[in-house]
C-alpha positions as CSV (number, residue, x, y, z in Angstrom):
1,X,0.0,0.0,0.0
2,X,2.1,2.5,-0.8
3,X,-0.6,5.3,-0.6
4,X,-0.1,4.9,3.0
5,X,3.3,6.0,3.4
6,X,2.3,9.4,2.7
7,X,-0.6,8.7,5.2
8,X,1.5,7.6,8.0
9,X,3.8,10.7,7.2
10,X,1.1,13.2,7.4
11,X,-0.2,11.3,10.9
12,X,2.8,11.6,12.4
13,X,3.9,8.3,12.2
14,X,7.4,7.5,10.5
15,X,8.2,3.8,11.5
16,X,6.6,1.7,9.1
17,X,7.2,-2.0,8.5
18,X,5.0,-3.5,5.8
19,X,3.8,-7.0,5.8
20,X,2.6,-9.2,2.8
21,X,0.1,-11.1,5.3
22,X,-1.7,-10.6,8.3
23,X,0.7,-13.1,10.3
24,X,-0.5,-13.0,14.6
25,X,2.7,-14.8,15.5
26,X,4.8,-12.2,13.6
27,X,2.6,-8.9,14.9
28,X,3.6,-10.2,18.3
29,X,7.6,-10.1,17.9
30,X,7.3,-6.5,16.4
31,X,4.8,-5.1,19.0
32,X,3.6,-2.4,17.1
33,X,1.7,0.8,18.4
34,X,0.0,1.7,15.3
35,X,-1.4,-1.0,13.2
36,X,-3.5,-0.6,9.8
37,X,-4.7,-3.8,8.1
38,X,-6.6,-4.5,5.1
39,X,-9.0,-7.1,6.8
40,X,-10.9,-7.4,3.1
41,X,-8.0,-9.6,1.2
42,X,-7.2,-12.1,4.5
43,X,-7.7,-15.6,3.8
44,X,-9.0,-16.1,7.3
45,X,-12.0,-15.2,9.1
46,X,-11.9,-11.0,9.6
47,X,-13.4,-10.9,12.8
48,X,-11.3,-14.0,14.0
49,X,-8.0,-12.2,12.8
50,X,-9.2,-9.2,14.9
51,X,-9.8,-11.0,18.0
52,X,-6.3,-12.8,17.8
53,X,-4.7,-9.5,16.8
54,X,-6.1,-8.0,20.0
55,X,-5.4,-10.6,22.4
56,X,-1.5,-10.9,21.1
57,X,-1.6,-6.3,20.8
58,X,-3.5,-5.3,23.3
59,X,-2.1,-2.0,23.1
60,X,-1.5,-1.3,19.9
61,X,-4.1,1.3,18.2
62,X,-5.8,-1.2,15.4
63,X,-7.3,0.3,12.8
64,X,-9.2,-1.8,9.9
65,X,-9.5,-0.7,6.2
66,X,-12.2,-2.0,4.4
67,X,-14.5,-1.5,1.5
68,X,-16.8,-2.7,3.6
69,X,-19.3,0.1,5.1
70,X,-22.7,-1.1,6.6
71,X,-23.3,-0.4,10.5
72,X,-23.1,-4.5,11.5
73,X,-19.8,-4.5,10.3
74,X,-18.4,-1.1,11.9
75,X,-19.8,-2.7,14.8
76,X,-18.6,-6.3,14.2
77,X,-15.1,-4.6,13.6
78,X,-15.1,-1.9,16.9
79,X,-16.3,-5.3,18.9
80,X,-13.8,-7.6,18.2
81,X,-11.3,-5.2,19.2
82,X,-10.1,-2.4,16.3
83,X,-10.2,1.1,17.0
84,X,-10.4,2.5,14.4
85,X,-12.4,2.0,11.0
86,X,-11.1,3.9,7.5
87,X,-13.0,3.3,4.4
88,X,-11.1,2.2,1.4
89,X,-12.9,5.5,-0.4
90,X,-10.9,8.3,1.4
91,X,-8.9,9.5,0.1
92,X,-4.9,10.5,1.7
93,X,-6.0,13.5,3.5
94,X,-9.0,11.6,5.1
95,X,-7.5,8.6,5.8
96,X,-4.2,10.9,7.9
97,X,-7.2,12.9,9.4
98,X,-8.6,9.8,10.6
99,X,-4.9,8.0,12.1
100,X,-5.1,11.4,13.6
101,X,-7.7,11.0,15.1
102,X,-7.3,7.7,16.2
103,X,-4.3,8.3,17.6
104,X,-5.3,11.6,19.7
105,X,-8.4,10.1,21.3
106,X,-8.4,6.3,21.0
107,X,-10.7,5.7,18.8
108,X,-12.2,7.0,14.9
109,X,-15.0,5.6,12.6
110,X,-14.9,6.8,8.9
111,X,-18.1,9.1,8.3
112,X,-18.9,6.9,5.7
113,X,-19.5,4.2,7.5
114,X,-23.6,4.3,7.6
115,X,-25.1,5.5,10.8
């Protein structure tokens, strides 16, 4: 994704380390504070991914970005432990406002997600 260099730049977040696949054991070693995962191309079970990213992070600030942008799965998302929810229609600006966001108070929804 390499839109989201220019994201995390304009967040305020520099270290980036990229991974091909959403691998728990790995997110683990590297401990990240800041992660941003495309839970729409996993192989595995979204909301399963989520819950086992949470329980090995549960610190980090996880945000999910999807396509995806009906209330149930906002909620589905927010419940099984991300933080923050960026729709895969923002644009740069949007999607750094949103990190932002996250980032300063916890937690962000996308306002496209339907209310």
């Amino acid at each position: 994704m390499p839109m989201f260099s220019a994201v995390f730049k304009a967040a305020g977040e520099l270290p980036v380390a990229t991974l091909a696949r959403l691998d728990v054991p790995e997110l683990g070693r590297l401990r990240p504070d800041l992660l941003v995962c495309d839970v729409d191309a996993t192989e595995k079970d979204s909301l399963e991914l989520l819950r086992q990213i949470r329980f090995v992070l549960p610190d980090c600030l996880i945000a999910v970005y999807t396509s995806i942008t009906e209330r149930t799965w906002l909620v589905a998302c927010h419940l099984a432990g991300a933080n923050c929810l960026l729709s895969k229609e923002s644009d740069e600006r949007q999607l750094s406002k949103g990190l932002r966001g996250a980032l300063r108070s916890g937690c962000y929804t996308d306002p496209r997600f339907a209310a």
